[in-house]
N, C-alpha and C positions, 0 to 999 in steps of 0.2 A: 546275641542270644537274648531272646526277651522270657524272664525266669517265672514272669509273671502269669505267664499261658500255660492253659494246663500241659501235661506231659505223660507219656510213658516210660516208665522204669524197665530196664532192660537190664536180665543178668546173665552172664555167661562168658561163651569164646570171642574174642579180639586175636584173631590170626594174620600170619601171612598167607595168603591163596598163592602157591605154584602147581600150575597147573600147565601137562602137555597133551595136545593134542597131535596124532599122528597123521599124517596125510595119508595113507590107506592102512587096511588094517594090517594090526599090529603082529610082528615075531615076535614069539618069544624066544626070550637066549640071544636076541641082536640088538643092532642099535637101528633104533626105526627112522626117518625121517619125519622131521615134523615140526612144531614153532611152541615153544616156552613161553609163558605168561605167568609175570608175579603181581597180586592185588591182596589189596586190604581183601578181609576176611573175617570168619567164622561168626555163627549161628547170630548169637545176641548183635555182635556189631551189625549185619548184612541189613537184620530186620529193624533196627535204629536206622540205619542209613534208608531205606525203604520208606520208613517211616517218615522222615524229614523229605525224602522226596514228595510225597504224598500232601505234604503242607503239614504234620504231627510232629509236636515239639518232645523230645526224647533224652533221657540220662541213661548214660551206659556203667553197670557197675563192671570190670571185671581186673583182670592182672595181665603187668606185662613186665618183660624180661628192661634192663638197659642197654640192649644189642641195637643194632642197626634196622632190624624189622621194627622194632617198636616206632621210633626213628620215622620210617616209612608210616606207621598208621596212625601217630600224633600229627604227621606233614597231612595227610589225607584228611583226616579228622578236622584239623581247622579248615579245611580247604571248603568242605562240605557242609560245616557249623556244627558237627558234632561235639555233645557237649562230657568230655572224659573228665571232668571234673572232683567223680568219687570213683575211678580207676587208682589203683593201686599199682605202682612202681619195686620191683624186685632187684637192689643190685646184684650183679653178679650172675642173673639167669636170663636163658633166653627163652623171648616170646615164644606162645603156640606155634606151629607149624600145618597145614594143609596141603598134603601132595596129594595131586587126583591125575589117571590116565585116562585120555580119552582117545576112543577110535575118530575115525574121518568122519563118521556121522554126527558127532557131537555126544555121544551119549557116555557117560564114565563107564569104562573095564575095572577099574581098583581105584582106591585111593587108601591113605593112610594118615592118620591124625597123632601128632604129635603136642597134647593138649596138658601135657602133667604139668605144667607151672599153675593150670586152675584150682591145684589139691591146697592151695594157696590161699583160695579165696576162702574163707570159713565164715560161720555164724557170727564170731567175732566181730569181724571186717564190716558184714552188714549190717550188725547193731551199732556201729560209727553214722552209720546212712538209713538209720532207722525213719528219720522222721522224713527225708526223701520217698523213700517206699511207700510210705503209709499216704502221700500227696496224692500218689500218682493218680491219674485216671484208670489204670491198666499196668499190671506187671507181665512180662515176657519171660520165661527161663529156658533155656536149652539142659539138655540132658548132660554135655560137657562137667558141671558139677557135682560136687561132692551131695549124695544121700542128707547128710544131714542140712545144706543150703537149701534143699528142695523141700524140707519138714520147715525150716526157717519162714522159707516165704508163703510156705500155705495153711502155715500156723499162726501166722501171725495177728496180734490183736490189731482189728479194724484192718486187716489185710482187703486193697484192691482185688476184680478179679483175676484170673491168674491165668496165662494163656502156657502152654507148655510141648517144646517140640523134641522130637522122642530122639531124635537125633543119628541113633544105629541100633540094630540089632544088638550090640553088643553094651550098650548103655541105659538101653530104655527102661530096662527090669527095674530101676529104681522110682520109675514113675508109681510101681503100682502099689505102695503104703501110701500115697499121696493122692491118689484120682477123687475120692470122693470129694479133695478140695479145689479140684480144675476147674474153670471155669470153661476152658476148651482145651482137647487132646488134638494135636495136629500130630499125624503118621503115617509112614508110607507101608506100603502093602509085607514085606518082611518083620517090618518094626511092630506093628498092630497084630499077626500073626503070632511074635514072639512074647506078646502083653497077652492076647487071650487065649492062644493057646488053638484056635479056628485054623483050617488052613482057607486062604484065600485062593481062589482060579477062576474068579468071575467077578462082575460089579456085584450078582445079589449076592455071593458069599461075602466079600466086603460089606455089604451094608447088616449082614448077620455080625458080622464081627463087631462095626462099629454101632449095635445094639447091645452087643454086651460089653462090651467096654462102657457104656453109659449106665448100663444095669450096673455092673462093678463100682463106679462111681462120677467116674467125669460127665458134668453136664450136658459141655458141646463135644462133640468125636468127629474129624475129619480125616478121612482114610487116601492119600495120593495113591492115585492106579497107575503113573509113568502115561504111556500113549490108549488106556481104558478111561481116563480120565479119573475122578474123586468123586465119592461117597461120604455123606454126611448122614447124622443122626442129631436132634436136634434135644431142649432140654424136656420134652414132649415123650421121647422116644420113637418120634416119627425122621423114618429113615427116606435116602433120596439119592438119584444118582447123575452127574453130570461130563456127559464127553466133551472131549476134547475135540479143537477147531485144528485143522489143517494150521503147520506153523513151519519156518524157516528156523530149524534147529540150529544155532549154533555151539553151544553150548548148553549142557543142563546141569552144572552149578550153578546154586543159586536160587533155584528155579523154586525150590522146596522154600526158603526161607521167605520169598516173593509172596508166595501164598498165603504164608504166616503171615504177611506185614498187610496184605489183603482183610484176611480175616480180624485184625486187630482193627485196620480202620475199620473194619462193615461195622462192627459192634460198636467204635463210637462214634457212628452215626446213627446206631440204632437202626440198623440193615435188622431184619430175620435171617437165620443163621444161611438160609440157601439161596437169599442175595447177597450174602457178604461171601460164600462159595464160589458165585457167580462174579461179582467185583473182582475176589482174590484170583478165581481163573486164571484174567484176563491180564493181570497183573502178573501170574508166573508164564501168561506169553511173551508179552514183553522182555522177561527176564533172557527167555528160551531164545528169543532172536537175535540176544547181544552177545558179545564174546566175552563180555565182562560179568562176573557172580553179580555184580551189582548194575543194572541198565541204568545208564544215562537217561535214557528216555522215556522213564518212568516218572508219569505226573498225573493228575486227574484227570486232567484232560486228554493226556493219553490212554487213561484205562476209559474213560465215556465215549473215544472216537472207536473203541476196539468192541463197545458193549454197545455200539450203535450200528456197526456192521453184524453183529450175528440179529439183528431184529430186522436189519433192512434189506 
């Protein structure tokens, strides 16, 4: 790990990913056929690991139980050079948990997040790693934490900018005391929905929503449409719409955080916000064609062979 290179601060879920996919669709009330997969996981870590693939040097702040999953994603963690360095250890509890179901298509029916060991991570905890934060090139937060961590990191004096992913319908509400300090809101079409209050059923209704989510306050606003493709609004308030390319679904865990780890790199490289949409795309293709939340075969050179086939 060379500490010396810039980096992205990442804060959030460090999970177990079990996830089953069923070979036709699913009964309910039975037992379905079908194949179990357990992986490293959740929001903050997926987009660090993203990140490192991509060639971006990253620190992950978050909490983990002393169970056997943690176990698994400290094994994983070296494996990859992820750096948990100002992760925090809990005896006695066990790590986050992510159960998701998916049909034979690959797409998720339910999933359920078992994330209370993050009510752990407090303001506290991050003014230990203050001066980390304040390095970064870029801070990342998932919606996973506590309200007052999300006034922490966009409060902060000489705070980086702040990238923020909404993470559920049922979590995202707390973005919205904080948006005037985003530097980008990444959401998907329910999540965004629940922030503004618009209903979405098309790309231009999405791109109304994610005008006013930027009128409210977030800079950059990126809206995932699932198979309508993503709508962006830019720090301008010019809005934009991009479909999606024909893909071998295997999976669509993941896919959301792919995009996130896109959009982080577009910006430091200094992309405009709807080439770094374009980058990040191409990036939750990749994601979409592996069986794993996190593709192997995500690198630069993999997202330039993928953004050289839609021009040629």
């Amino acid at each position: 790990m060379n500490r010396s290179k810039p980096y992205v601060a990442l804060v959030g879920g460090a999970n177990l990913d079990i996830s089953a996919h069923t070979h036709a669709k699913a009964l309910a009330g039975d037992s379905n056929p079908g194949r179990i997969h357990c992986s490293p996981g959740g929001v903050a870590r997926n987009v660090a690991e993203n990140l490192l693939r991509l060639g971006v040097e990253t620190r992950l702040l978050s909490v983990l139980g002393d169970d056997a999953f943690a176990a698994v994603l400290r094994q994983a963690a070296a494996t990859i050079g992820l750096d948990l360095g100002a992760c925090i250890t809990l005896p006695g509890q066990r790590s986050a948990t992510y159960l998701s179901l998916h049909g034979a298509n690959g797409d998720m029916d339910v999933a359920v997040n078992d994330m209370d060991i993050l009510e752990q991570l407090t303001p506290a905890v991050l003014g230990r790693h203050a001066g980390l934060l304040a390095a970064a090139t870029a801070v990342v937060v998932d919606c996973n934490v506590r309200p007052d961590v999300l006034q922490y990191l966009c409060n902060a004096e000489g705070a980086r900018p702040v990238f923020a992913e909404a993470v559920s319908v049922a979590k995202c509400h707390k973005l919205l005391p904080v948006l005037p300090r985003l530097h980008t809101l990444k959401a998907n079409r329910m999540e965004a929905q629940a922030l503004c209050g618009l209903a979405i059923d098309s790309p231009q209704s999405a791109c109304a929503a994610a005008l006013s989510l930027h009128r409210l306050g977030a800079r950059h606003v990126v809206i995932s449409l699932g198979a309508d493709g993503a709508v962006w609004c830019d720090a301008q308030g010019r809005t934009g719409h991009r479909g999606v390319r024909p893909v071998q679904m295997a999976s669509a865990t993941g896919a959301g955080d792919a995009l996130l780890s896109g959009l982080v790199y577009g910006h430091l490289q200094g992309m405009a916000l709807d080439l770094s949409l374009q980058w990040a795309m191409a990036c939750a293709e990749i994601s979409l064609s592996s069986t794993f939340a996190n593709s192997p075969e995500l690198c630069v050179s993999a997202v330039r062979a993928r953004l050289l086939q839609e021009t040629t």
